[in-house]
Backbone as CSV, one residue per row, in Angstrom:
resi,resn,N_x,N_y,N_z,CA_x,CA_y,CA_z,C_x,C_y,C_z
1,UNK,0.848,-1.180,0.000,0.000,0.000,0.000,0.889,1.238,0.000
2,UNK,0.473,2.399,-0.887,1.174,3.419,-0.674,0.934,4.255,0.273
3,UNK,2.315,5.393,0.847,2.284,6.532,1.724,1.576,7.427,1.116
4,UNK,0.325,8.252,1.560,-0.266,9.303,0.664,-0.439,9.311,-0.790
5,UNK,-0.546,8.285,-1.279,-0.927,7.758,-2.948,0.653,7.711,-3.401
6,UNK,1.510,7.422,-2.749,2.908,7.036,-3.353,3.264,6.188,-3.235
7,UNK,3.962,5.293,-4.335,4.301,4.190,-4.457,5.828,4.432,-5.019
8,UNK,6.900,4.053,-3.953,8.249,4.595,-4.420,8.840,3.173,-4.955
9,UNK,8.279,1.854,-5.190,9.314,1.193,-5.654,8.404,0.903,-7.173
10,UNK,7.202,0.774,-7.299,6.672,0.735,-8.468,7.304,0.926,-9.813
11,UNK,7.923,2.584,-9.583,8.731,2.417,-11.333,9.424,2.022,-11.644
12,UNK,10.639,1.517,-10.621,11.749,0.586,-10.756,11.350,-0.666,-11.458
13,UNK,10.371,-1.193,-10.966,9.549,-2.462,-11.216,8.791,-2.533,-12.315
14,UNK,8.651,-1.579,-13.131,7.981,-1.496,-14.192,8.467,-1.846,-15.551
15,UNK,9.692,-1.376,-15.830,10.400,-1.958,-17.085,10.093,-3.780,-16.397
16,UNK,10.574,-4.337,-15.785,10.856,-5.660,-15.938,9.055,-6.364,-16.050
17,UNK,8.622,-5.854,-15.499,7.291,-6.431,-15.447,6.821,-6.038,-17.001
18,UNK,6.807,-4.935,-17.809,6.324,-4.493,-18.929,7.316,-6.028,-20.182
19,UNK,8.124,-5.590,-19.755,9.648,-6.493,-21.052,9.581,-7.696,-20.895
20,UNK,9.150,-8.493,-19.337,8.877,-9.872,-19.011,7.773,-9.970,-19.777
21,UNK,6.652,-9.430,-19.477,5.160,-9.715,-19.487,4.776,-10.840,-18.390
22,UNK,5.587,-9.831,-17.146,5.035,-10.988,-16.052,3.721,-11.456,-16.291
23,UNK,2.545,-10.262,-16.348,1.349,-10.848,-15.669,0.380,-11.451,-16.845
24,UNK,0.958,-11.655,-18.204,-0.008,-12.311,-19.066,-0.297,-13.416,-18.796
25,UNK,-1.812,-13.701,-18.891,-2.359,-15.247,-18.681,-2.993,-14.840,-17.485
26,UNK,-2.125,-14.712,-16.460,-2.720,-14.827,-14.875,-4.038,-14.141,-14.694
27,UNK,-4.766,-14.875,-13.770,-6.506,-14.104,-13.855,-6.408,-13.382,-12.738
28,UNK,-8.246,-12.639,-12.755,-7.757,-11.278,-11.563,-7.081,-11.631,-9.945
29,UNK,-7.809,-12.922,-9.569,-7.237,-13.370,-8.364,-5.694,-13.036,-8.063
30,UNK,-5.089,-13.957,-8.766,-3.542,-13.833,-9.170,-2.785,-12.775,-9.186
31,UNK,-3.264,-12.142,-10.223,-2.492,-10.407,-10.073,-2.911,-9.500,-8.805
32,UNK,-3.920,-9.809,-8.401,-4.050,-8.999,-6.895,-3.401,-9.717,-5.767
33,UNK,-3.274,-11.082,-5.730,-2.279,-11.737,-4.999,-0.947,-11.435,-5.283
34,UNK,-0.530,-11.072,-6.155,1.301,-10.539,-7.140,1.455,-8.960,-6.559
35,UNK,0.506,-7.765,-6.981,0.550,-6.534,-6.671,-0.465,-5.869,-5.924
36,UNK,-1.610,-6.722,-5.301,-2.554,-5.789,-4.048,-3.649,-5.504,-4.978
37,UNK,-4.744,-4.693,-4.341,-5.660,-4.344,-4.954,-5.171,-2.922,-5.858
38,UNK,-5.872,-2.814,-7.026,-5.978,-1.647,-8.206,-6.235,-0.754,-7.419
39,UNK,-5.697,0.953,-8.370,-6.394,2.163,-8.143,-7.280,1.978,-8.852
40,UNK,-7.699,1.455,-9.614,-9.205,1.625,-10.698,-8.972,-0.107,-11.407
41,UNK,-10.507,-0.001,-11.599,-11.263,-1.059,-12.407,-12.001,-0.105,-13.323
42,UNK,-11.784,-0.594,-15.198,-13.135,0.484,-15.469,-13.456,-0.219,-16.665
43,UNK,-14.638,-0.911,-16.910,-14.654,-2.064,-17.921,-13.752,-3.159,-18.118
44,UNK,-13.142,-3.329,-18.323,-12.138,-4.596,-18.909,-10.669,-4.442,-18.617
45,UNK,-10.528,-3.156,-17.904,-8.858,-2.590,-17.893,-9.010,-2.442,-16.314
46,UNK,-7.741,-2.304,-15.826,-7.485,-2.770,-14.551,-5.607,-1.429,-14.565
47,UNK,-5.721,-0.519,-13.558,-4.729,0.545,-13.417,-4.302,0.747,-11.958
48,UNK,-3.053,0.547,-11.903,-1.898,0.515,-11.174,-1.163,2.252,-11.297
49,UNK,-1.146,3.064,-9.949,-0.596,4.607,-10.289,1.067,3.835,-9.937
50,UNK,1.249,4.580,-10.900,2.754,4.233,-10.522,3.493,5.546,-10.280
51,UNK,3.566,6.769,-11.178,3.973,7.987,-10.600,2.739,8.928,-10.538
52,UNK,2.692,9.920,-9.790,1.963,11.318,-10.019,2.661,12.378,-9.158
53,UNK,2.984,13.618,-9.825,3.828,14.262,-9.843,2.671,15.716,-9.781
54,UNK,2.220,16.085,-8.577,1.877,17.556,-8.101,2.310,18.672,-8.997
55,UNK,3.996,18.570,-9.195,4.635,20.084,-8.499,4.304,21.128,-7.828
56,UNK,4.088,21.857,-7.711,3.837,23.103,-6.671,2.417,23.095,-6.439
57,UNK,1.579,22.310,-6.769,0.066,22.507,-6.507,-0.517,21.598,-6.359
58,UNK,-1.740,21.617,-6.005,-2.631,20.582,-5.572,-3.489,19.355,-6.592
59,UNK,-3.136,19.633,-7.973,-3.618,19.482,-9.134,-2.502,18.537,-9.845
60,UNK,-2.771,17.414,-10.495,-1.394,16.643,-10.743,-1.028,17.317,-12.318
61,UNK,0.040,17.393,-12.127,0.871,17.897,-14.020,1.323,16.855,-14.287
62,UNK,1.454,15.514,-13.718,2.107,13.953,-14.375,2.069,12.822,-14.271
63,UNK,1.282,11.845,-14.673,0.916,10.747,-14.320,1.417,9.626,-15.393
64,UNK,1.996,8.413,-14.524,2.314,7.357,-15.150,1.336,6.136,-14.543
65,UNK,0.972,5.207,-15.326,0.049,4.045,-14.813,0.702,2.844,-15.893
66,UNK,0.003,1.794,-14.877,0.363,0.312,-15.687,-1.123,0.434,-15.993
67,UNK,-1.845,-0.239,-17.354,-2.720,-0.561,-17.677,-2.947,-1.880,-18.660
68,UNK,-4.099,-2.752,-17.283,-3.820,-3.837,-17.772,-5.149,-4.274,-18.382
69,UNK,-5.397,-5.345,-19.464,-6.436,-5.349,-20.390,-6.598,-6.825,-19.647
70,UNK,-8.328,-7.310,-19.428,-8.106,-8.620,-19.231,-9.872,-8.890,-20.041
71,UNK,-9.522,-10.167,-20.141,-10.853,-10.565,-20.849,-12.389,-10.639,-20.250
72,UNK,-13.012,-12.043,-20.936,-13.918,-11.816,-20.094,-14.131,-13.185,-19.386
73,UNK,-13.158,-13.993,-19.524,-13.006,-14.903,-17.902,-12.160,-14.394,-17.014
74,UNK,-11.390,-12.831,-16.941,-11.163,-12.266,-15.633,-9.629,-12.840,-16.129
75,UNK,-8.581,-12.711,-17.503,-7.314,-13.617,-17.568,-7.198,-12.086,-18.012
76,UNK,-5.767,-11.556,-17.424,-4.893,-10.560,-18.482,-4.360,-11.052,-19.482
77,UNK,-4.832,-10.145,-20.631,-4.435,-10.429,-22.068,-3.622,-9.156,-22.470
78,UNK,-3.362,-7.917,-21.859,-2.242,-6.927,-22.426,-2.035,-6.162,-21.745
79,UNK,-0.778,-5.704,-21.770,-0.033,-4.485,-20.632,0.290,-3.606,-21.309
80,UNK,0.189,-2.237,-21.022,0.504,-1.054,-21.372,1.178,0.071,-20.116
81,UNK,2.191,0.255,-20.845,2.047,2.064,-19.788,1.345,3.502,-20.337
82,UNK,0.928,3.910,-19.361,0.131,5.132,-19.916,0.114,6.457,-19.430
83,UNK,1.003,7.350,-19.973,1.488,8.551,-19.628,0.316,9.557,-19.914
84,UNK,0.680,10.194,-18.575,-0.197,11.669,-19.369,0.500,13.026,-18.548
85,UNK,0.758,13.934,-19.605,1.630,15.531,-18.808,0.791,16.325,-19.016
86,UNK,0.430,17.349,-18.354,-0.222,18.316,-18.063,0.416,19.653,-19.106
C-alpha cells in the first residue's frame, strides 16, 4: 500500500514487469495476490498509479500508470504504460 498515494518502488519495477510480461495469462485473483488491490477497475482494464507528480500545486501535471487489459473470464491479455503531462 502506498504513503499518501505514493508508491516509491513501483517504477523501478515497471520496465521488468512491462519487457517480461510478467502478468499475461494470470486471472484477476492472481495479479491482486502478485501486486494488491488496483487504483481503478473500469470495464475490462485494470490501473496501477505508478507515478503522479503535483509540483507546486494541488492538481497533478504527471501521471504514469500500468494498464492492464483482461478478458472476459477475468485472464490478463495486455499491458501497457500510460502517460499523461499536463
Amino acid at each position: 500500500m502506498g504513503d499518501l498515494r505514493s508508491f516509491p518502488h513501483r517504477d523501478a519495477m515497471l520496465e521488468d514487469i512491462i519487457h517480461n510480461k510478467k502478468f499475461i495469462g494470470l486471472n484477476y485473483r492472481q495479479l491482486i495476490d502478485s501486486l494488491g488491490e488496483p487504483n481503478g477497475i473500469e470495464d475490462s482494464l485494470i490501473y496501477y498509479d505508478i507515478v503522479t507528480d503535483y509540483g507546486m500545486d494541488i492538481d497533478p501535471v504527471y501521471s504514469k500508470d500500468l494498464v492492464l487489459t483482461f478478458d472476459g473470464d477475468s485472464v490478463i491479455r495486455a499491458m501497457e504504460i500510460r502517460e499523461w503531462k499536463k
